[in-house]
C-alpha positions as CSV (number, residue, x, y, z in Angstrom):
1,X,-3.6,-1.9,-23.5
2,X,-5.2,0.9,-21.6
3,X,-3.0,0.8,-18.6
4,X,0.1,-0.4,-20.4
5,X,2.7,-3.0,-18.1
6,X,5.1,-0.9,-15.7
7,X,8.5,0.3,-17.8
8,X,10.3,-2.6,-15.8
9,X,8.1,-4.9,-18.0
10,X,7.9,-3.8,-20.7
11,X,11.8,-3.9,-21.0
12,X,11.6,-7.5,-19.6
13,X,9.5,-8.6,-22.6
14,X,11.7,-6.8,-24.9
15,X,14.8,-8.5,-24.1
16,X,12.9,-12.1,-23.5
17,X,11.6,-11.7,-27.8
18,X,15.1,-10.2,-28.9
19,X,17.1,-13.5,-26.8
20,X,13.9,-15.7,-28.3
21,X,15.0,-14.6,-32.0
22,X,18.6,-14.7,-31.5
23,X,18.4,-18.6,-30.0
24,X,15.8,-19.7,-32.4
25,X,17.2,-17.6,-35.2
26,X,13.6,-16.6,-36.4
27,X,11.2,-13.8,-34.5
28,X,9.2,-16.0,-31.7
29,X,5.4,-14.1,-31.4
30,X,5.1,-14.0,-27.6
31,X,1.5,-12.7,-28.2
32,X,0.5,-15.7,-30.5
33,X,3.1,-18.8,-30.0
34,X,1.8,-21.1,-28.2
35,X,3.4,-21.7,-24.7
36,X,4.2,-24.8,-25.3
37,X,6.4,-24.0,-28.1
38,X,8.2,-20.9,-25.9
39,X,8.7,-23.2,-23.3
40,X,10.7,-25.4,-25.8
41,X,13.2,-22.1,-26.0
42,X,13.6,-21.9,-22.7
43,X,16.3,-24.4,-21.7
44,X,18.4,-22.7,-25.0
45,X,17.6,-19.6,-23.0
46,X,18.9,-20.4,-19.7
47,X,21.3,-22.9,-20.2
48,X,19.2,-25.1,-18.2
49,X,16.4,-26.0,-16.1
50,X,14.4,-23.2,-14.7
51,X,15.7,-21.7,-11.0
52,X,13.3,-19.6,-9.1
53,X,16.2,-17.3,-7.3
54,X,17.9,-17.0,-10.0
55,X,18.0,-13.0,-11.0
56,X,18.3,-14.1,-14.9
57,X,15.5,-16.1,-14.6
58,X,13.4,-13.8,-12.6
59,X,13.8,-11.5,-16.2
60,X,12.7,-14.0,-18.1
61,X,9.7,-14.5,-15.6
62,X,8.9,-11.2,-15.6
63,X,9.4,-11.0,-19.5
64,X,6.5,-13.8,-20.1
65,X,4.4,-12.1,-17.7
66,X,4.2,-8.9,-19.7
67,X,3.1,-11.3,-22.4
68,X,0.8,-12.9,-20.8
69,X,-0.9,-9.7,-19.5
70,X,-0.9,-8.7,-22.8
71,X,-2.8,-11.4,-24.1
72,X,-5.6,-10.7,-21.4
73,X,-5.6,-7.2,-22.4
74,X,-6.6,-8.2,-25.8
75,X,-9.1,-10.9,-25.1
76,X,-10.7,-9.5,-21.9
77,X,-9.6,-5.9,-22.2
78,X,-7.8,-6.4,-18.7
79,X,-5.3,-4.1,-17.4
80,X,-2.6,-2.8,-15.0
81,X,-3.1,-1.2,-11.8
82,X,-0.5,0.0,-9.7
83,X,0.0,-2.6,-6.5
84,X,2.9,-2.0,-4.1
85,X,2.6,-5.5,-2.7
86,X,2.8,-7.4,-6.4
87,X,6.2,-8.6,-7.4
88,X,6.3,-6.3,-10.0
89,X,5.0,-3.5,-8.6
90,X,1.3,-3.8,-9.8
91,X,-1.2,-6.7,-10.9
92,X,-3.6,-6.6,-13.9
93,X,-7.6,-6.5,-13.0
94,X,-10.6,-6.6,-15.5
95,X,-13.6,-4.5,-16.1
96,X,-16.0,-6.6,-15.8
97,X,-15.1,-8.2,-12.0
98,X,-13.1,-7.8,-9.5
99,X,-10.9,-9.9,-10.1
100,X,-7.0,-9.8,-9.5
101,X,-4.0,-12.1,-11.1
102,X,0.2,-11.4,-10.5
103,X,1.4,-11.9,-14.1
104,X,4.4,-12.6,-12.7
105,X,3.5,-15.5,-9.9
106,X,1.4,-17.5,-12.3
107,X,4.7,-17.0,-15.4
108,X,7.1,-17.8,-12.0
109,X,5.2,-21.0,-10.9
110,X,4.7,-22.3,-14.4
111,X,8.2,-22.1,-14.9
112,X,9.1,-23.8,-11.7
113,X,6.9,-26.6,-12.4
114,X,7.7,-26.7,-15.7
115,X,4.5,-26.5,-17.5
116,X,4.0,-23.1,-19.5
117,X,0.8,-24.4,-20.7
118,X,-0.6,-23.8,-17.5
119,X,-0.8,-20.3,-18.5
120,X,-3.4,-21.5,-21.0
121,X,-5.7,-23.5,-17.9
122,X,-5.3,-20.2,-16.0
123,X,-6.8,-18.3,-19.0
124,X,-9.5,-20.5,-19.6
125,X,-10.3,-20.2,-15.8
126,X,-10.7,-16.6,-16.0
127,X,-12.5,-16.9,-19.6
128,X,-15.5,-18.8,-17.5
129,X,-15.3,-16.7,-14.9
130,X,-15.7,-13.4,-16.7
131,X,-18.4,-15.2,-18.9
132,X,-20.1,-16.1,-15.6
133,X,-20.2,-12.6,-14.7
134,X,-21.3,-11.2,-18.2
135,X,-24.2,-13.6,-18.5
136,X,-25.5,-13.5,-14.8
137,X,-27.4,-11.6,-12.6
138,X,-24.8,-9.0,-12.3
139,X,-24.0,-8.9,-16.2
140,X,-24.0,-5.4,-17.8
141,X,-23.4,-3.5,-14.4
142,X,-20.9,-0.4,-14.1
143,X,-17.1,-1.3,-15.5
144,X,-14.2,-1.2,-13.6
145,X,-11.8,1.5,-13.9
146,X,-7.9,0.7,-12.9
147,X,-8.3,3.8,-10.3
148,X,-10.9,1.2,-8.9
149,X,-8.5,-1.6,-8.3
150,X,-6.0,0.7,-7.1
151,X,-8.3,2.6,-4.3
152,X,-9.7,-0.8,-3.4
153,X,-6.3,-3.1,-3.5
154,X,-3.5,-0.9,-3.6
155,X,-1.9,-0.3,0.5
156,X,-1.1,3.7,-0.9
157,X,-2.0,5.0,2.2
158,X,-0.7,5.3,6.1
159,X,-1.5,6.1,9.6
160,X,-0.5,6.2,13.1
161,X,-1.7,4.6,15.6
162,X,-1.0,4.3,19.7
163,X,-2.2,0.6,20.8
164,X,-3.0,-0.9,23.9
165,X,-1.1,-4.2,24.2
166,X,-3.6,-5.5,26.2
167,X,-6.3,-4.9,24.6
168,X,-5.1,-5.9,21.6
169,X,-3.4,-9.3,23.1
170,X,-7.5,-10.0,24.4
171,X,-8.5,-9.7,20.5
172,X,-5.9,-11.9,19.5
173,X,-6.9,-14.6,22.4
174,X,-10.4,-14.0,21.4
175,X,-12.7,-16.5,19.1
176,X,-14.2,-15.4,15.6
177,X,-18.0,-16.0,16.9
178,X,-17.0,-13.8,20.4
179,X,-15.8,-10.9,17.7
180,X,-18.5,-11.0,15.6
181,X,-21.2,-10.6,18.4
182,X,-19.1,-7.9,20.1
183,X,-18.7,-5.6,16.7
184,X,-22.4,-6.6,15.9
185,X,-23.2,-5.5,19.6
186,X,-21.3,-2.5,19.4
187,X,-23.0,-1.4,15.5
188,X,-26.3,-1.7,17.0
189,X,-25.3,0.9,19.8
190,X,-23.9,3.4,16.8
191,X,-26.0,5.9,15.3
192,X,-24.6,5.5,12.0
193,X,-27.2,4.6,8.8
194,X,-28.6,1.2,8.5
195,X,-26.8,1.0,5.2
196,X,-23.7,2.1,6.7
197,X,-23.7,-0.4,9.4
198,X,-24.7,-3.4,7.1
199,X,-22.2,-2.4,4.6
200,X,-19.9,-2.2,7.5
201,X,-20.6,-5.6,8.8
202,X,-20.4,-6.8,4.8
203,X,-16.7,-6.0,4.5
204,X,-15.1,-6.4,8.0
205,X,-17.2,-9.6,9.1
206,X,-17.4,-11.6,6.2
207,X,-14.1,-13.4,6.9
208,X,-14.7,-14.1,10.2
209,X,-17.7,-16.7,9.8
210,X,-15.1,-19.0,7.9
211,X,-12.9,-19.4,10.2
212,X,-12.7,-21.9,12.8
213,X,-14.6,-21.3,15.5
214,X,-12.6,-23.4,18.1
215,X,-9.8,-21.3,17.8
216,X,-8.9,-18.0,18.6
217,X,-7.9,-15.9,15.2
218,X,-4.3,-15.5,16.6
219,X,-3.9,-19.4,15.6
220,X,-5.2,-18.0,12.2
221,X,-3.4,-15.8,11.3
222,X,-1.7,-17.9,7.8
223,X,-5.3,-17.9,7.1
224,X,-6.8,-14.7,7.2
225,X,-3.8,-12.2,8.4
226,X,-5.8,-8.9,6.8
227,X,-9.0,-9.7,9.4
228,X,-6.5,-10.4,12.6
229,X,-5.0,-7.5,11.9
230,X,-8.1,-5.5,11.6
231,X,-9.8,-7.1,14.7
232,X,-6.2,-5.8,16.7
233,X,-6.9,-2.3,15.1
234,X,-10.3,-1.8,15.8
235,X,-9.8,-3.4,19.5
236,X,-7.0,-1.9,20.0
237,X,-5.9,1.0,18.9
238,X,-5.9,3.8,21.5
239,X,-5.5,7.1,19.1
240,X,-4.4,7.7,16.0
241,X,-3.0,10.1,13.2
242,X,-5.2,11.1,10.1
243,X,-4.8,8.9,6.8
244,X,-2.0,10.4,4.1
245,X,-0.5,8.8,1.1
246,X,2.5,6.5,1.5
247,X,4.7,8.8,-0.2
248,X,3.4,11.9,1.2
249,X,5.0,11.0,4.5
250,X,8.1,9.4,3.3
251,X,9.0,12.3,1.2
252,X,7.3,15.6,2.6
253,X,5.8,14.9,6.5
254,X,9.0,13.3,8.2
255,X,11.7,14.4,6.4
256,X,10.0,17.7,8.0
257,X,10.6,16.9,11.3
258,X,14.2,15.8,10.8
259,X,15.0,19.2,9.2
260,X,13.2,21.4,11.9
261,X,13.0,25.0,11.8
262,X,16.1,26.2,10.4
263,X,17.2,29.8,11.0
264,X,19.3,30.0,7.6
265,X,19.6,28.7,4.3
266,X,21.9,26.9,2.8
267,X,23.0,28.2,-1.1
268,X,20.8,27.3,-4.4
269,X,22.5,26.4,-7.5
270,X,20.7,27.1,-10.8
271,X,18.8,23.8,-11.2
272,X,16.5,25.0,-8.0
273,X,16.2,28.1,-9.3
274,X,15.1,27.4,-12.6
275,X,12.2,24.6,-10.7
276,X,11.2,27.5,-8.3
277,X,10.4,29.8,-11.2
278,X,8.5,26.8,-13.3
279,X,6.0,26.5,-10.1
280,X,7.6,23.8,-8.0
281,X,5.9,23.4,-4.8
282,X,8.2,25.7,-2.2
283,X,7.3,23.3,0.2
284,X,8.9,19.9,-1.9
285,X,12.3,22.7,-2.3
286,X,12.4,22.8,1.1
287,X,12.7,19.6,1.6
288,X,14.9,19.0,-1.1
289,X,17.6,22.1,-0.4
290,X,17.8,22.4,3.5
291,X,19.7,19.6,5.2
292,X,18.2,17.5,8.3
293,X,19.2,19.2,11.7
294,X,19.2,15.8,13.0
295,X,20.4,12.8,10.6
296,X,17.7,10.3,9.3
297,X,18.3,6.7,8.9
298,X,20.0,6.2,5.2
299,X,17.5,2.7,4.5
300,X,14.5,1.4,6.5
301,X,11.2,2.6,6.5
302,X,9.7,5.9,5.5
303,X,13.5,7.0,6.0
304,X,12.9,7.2,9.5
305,X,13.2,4.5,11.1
306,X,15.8,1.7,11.0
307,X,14.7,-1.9,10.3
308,X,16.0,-2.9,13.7
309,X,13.3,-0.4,15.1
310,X,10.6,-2.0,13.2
311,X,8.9,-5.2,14.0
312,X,4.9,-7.0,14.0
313,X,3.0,-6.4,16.5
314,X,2.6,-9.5,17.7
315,X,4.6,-12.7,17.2
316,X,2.3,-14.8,16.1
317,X,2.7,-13.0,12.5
318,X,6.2,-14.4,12.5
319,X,4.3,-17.1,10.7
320,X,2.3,-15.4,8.2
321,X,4.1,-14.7,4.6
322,X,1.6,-12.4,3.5
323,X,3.0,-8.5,3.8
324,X,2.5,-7.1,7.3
325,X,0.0,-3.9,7.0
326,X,0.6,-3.8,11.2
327,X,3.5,-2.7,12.3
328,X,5.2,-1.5,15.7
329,X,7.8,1.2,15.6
330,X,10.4,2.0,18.1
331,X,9.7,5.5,18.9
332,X,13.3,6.7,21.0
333,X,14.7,8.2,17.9
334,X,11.4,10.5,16.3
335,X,10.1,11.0,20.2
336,X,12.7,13.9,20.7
337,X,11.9,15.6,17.7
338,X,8.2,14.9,18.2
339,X,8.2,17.2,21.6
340,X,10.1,19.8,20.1
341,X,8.2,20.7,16.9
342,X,6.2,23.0,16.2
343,X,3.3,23.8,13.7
344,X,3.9,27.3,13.8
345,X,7.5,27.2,13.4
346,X,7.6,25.1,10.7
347,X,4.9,27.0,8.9
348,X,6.9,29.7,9.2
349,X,10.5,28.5,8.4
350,X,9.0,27.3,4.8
351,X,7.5,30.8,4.6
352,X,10.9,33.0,5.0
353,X,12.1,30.0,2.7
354,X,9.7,30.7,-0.3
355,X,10.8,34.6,0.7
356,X,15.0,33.1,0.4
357,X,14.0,31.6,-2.9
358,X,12.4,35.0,-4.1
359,X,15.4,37.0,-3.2
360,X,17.7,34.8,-5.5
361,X,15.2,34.0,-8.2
362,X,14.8,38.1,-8.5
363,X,11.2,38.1,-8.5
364,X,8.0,36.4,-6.6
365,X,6.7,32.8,-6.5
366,X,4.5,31.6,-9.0
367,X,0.9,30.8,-7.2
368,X,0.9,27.1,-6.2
369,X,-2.4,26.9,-4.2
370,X,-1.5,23.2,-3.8
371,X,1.7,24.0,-1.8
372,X,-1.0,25.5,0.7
373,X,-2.4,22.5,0.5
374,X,0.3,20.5,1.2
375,X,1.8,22.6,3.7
376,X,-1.4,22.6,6.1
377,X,-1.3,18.7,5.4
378,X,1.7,18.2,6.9
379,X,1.0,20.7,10.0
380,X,-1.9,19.0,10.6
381,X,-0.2,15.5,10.2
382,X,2.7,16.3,12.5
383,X,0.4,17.6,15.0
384,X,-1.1,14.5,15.3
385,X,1.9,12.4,15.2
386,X,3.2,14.6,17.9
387,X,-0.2,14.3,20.2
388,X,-0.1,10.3,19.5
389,X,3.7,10.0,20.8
390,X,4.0,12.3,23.6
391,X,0.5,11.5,25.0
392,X,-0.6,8.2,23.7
393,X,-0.3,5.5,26.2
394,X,0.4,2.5,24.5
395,X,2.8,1.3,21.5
396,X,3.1,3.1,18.4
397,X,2.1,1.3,15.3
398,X,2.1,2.4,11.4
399,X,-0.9,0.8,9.9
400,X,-1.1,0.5,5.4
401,X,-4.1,0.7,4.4
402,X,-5.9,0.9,0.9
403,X,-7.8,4.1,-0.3
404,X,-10.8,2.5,0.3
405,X,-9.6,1.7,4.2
406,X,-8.3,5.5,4.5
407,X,-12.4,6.5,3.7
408,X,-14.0,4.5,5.8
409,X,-12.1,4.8,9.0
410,X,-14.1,7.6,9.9
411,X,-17.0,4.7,10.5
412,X,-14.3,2.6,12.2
413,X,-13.3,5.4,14.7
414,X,-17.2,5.1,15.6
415,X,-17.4,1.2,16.4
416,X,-14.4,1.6,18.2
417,X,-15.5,3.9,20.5
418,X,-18.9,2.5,20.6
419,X,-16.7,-1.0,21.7
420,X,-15.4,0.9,24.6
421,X,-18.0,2.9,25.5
422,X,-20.0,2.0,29.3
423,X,-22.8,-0.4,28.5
424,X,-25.7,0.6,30.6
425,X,-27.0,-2.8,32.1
426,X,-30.8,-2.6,33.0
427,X,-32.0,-4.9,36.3
């Protein structure tokens, strides 16, 4: 495989075959067996019928599922991408269409149902639908990479936004048809590239033609949360930060703001020494050697903000299961530290830290153009962050977002300011 299963997996599946030899006192091929015959190991496995919460079963689940991938690896060369919204972490995709499976849903549901063989009707399902696509009109095209699926599936990216309740409450109240003419309106007004605006209207319209028209998409939101949400965002939102990776924030841009700009250092043991001189990033050592001037929530989100300060931005996604990529944040905990920082002063507290690590590593840091890099990032970032807070008027929302989003909000930012914009209204 490629893109081989996540470790978590992988060690799944090797303790699912070592319990399947020790019950049926003979090896068990999880790549050949048919399911049938595993499922007739699985009541010796678990002592009993299958149970869907149950955190033993869940590892045998998960176990199958690496199997199961496995096999479409070697029939259909298919392959894991990293997901942060699958069950395990990531989902498997194939080269040949864009197509995406959770291993570890289908394994879970057969299981609960009873019925391994099912994993059999969902592989003939695919099987015809990859054959559909190698014998049709779009057989032979450019493969699929698992970089692909990530940038186009994978929420790995964040951003800030300031939104206006109001505006966003109309959106929600508003009917699919009444959305579509406004954003189709409001392209036509643009001066971006015919191609831009049609491939626009291809990817954030599509869903809305489907739904039903009689309603307003707040009462349809179990049906298609991702295009209720986006409708709030590109109605709504007021200002916003630039786009960074998730973990980019959580571990470098706000831990920033909760250490400051220290005047002192505390000591280095040998461990940071010995990274310093190897080329690690002076800017990840800061973060990692000076303590917070003001103390971070221990859990919650990004580590800095409590779950009780986090919440969807409007109630009507109380009923939607699918992950929230919307989210309203409490601001009276990062506000203070907002209107206190400083670009400059952080900038400069990292550089008399790389100077501090010099002095006790003996000699100079090893170049690390990324750290430059990173460090203008995160000015730049917290700027932003700082601007949207302190001046925004509105609610402060953290939006996820998929590569793909993150590149393309730059045409978003312009149909939202042509949906705003005066409409000049000839008699």
């Amino acid at each position: 495989m490629a893109h081989p299963a996540p470790p978590h997996v992988q060690s799944a599946q090797a303790q699912v075959a070592a319990a399947l030899q020790q019950v049926e006192g003979k090896p068990v091929d999880l790549l050949k067996a048919p399911w049938t015959e595993v499922e007739a190991s699985v009541p010796k496995l678990l002592g009993g019928a299958f149970q869907v919460n149950n955190p033993n079963h869940q590892v045998l689940a998960l176990g199958l599922a690496g199997a199961f991938a496995e096999r479409l690896a070697g029939e259909h060369n298919a392959f894991w991408f990293l997901n942060r919204e699958s069950p395990e972490g990531a989902s498997v995709g194939f080269p040949d269409a864009l197509m995406v499976i959770s291993p570890f849903n289908e394994v879970m549901n057969a299981l609960a149902q009873g019925k391994l063989a099912r994993l059999d009707e969902i592989a003939a399902s695919i099987r015809r639908r990859l054959g559909e696509v190698r014998f049709g009109a779009a057989g032979g095209g450019q493969k699929l990479s698992p970089m692909d699926y990530q940038r186009l599936i994978d929420p790995g990216f964040m951003q800030f936004l300031v939104m206006d309740p109001a505006k966003v409450q109309k959106a929600f109240d508003s009917k699919p048809d009444a959305l579509m003419r406004e954003v189709r309106d409001a392209l036509g007004r643009t001066q971006l590239p015919a191609e831009v605006r049609q491939q626009f209207e291809g990817q954030v319209l599509s869903v809305l033609p489907q739904m039903d028209p009689n309603k307003s998409i707040a009462d349809q939101v179990e049906m298609a949360p991702r295009i209720v949400e986006l409708m709030a965002h590109l109605f709504g939102t007021v200002s916003s930060t630039g786009a960074a990776q998730n973990e980019f924030w959580g571990q470098l841009i706000l831990p920033l703001l909760f250490i400051g700009a220290p005047q002192s250092f505390p000591p280095v043991d040998e461990e940071e020494l010995e990274a310093f001189n190897q080329g690690a990033a002076p800017l990840e050592l800061f973060v990692d050697v000076v303590p917070h001037s003001v103390q971070a929530p221990e859990e919650g989100l990004l580590g800095a903000f409590e779950r009780s300060e986090v919440s969807p931005i409007h109630k009507t996604f109380e009923r939607s299961r699918a992950p929230l990529h919307l989210l309203k944040l409490d601001t009276t905990r990062i506000k203070p530290l907002l209107e206190r920082f400083d670009a400059n002063q952080m900038v400069d507290s990292v550089r008399r830290f790389t100077k501090y690590m010099e002095e006790k590593a003996g000699k100079g840091a090893p170049p690390n153009p990324q750290n430059e890099e990173m460090l203008k990032a995160a000015s730049v970032l917290l700027t932003d962050l700082k601007k949207v807070v302190t001046e925004g008027k509105g609610e402060l929302c953290l939006r996820q977002m998929t590569e793909g989003d993150a590149m393309s909000e730059q045409v978003m930012a312009v149909v939202r300011q042509a949906l705003n914009a005066p409409r000049i209204i000839l008699a």
